[in-house]
C-alpha positions in Angstrom: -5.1 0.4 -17.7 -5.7 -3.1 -18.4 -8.8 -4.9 -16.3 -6.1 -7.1 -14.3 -4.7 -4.0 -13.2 -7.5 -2.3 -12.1 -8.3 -5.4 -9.9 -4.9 -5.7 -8.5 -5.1 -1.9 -7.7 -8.3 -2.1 -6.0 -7.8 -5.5 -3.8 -4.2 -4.3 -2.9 -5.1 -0.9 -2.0 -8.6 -0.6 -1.5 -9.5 -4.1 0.5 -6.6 -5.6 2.2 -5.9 -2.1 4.4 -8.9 -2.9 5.9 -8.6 -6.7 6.5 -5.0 -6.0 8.2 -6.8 -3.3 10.7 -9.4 -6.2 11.3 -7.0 -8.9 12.5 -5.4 -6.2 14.6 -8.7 -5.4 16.4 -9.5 -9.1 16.4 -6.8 -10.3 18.0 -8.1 -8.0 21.1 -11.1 -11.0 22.0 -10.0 -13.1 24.2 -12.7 -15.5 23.2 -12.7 -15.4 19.5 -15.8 -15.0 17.1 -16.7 -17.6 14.4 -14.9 -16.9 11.4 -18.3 -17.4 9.5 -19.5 -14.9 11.7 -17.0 -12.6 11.5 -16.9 -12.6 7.6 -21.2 -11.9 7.7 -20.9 -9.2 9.4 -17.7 -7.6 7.3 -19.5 -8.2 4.1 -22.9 -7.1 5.9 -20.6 -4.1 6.4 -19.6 -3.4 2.8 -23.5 -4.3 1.8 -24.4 -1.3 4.2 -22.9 1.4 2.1 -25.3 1.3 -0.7 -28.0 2.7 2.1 -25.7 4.9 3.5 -25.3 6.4 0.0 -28.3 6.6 -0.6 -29.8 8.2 3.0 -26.9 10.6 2.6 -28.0 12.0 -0.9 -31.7 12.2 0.3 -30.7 14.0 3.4 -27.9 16.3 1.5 -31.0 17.8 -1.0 -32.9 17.8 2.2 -30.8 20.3 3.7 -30.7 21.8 0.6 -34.5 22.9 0.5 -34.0 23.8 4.1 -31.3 26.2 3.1 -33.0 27.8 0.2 -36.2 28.1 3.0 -34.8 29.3 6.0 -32.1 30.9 4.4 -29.8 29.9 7.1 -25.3 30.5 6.1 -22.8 28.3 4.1 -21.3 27.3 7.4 -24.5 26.2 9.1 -25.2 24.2 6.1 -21.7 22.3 6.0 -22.2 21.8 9.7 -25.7 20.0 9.2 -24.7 17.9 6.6 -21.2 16.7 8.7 -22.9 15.4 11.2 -25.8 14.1 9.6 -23.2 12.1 7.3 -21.5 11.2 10.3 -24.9 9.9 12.2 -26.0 8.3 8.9 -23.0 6.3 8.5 -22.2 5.2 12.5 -26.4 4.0 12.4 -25.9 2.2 9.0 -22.5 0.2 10.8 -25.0 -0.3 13.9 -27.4 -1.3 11.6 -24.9 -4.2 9.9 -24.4 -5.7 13.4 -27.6 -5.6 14.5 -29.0 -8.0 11.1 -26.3 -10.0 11.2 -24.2 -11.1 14.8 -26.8 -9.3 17.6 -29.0 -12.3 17.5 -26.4 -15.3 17.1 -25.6 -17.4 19.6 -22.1 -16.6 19.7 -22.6 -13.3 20.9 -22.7 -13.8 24.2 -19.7 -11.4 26.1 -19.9 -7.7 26.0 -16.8 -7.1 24.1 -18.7 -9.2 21.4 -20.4 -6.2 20.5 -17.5 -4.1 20.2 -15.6 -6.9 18.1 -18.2 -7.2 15.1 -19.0 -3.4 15.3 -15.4 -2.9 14.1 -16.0 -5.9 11.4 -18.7 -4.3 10.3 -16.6 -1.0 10.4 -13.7 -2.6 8.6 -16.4 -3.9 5.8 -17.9 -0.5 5.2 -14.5 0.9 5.3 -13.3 -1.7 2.7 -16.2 -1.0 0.0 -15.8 3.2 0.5 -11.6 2.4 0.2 -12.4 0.6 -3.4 -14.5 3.4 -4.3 -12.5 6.1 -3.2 -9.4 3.7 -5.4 -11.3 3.5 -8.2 -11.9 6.9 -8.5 -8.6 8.3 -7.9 -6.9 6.2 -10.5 -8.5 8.5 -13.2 -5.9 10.5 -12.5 -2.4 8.5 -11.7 -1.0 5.6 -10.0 0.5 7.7 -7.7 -2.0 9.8 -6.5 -3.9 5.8 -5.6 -0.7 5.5 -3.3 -1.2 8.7 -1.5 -5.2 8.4 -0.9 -4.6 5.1 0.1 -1.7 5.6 2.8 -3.7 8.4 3.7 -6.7 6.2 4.3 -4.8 3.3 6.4 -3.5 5.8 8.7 -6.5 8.4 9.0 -10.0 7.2 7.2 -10.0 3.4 8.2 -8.5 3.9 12.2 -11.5 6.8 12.4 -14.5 4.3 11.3 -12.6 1.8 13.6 -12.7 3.7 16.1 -16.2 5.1 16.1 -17.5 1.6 15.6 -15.5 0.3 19.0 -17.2 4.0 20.8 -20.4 2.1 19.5 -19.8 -1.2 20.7 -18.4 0.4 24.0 -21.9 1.4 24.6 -23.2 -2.1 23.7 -21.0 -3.5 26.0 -21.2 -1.5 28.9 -25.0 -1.9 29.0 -24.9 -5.5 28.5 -25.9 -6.0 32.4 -27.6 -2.4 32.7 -30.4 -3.5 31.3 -32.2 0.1 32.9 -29.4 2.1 31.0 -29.1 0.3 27.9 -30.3 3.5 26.0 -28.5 6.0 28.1 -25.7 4.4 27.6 -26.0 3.3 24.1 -27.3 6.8 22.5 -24.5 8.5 24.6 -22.0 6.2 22.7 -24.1 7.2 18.9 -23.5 10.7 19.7 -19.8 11.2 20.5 -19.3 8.9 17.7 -21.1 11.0 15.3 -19.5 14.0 16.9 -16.0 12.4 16.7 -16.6 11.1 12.8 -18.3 14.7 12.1 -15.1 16.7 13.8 -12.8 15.0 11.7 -14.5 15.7 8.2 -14.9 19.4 9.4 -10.7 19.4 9.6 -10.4 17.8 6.4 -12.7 19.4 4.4 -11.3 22.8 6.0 -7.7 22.0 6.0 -6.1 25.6 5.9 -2.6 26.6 5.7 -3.2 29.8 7.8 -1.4 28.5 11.5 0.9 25.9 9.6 1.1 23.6 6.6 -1.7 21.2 6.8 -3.0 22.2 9.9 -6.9 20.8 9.3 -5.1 17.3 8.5 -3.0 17.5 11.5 -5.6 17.8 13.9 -8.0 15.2 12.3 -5.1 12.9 12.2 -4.8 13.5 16.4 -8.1 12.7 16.3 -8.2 9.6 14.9 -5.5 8.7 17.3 -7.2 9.9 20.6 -10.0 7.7 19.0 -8.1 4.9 18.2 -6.5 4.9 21.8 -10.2 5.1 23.8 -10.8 1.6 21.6 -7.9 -0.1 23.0 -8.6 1.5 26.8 -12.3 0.1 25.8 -11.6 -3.1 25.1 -9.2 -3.5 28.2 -12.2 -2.2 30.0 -14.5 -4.8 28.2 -12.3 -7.3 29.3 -12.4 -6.8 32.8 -16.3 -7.1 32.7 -15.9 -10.4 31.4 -13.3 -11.4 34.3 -16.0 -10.0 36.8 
């Protein structure tokens, strides 16, 4: 496959699924962001994955020494490392936002924090989608297709979604100063849990009750996630009416 290709393959598959889930959110401010500011934070986003990758290999061979230690079961170990991949990679999205839009001026509504948690979301989401293409056209054209449909309907809505549980948090606290932790780490940990649940199903995807089943539940999911965003930044919106 020519270099052209490759490059075609990887912008059409890999980076504009992301993009078109980011207008979509977007388009839920009633006060836009700066497209400046929306375009730091999405490529403060992709820029997040290299320590992500790296946190996740040092805490994978972490959990290795642990198991070899304490001995502790195959399961337990798939468990630790799912949601310490999950909290890993929800902090590195906080992480984008909070180097990039926290301190600007224009971030001054609570559903602000909700709107560049998802950029950042859609940026992190946009590098992993080129990796992920990249690797899978090794094998065919076709399977590109499938892991990328795949990814616009499941992967992408899930770190959307997660990201927006984040924000939520963000937002919610925005007057509380008293509660901002409560609120905020309560947000961190049913986001980890969420992102965690639905690599467990996919990873696990079994046959045994019906065809798919693992992928069928992480799939519902990603769409009880993906509604709680939009009730979330209907909720967002009436604090800014207030």
């Amino acid at each position: 496959m020519s270099l052209t290709m490759l490059l075609l393959y990887i912008i059409l598959f890999g980076f504009i699924p992301p993009v078109l889930w980011l207008v979509f959110w977007v388009k839920e401010d009633p006060h836009p962001e700066p497209r400046k500011e929306i375009l730091a934070v999405f490529f403060a986003g992709m820029a997040i994955v290299a320590l992500a990758v790296f946190l996740e290999n040092y805490f994978f061979k972490s959990n290795q020494l642990s198991r070899e230690a304490f001995g502790y079961s195959p399961a337990i170990f798939q468990i630790v490392n799912l949601l310490g991949f999950a909290f890993i990679e929800e902090i590195c999205k906080m992480l984008a936002v909070i180097f990039t839009a926290l301190r600007s001026k224009y971030f001054d509504e609570p559903i602000d924090a909700m709107i560049y948690m998802v950029t950042a979301a859609m940026g992190f989401a946009a590098l992993e989608n080129i990796l992920f293409i990249a690797d899978s056209l090794q094998y065919s054209v076709n399977q590109t297709i499938l892991v990328s449909a795949f990814r616009f309907i499941n992967a992408i809505l899930l770190h959307a979604s997660t990201a927006i549980l984040i924000g939520a948090g963000f937002a919610f606290s925005y007057f509380h100063h008293e509660r901002r932790w409560k609120e905020l780490g309560g947000a961190i940990v049913f986001s980890t849990l969420l992102h965690a649940s639905y690599n467990f199903f996919i990873i696990n995807n079994t046959d045994n009750i019906g065809e798919n089943f693992g992928q069928i539940i992480a799939t519902g999911l990603v769409l009880l996630g993906a509604v709680a965003g939009l009730f979330l930044f209907e909720r967002a919106r009436r604090i800014i009416n207030i």
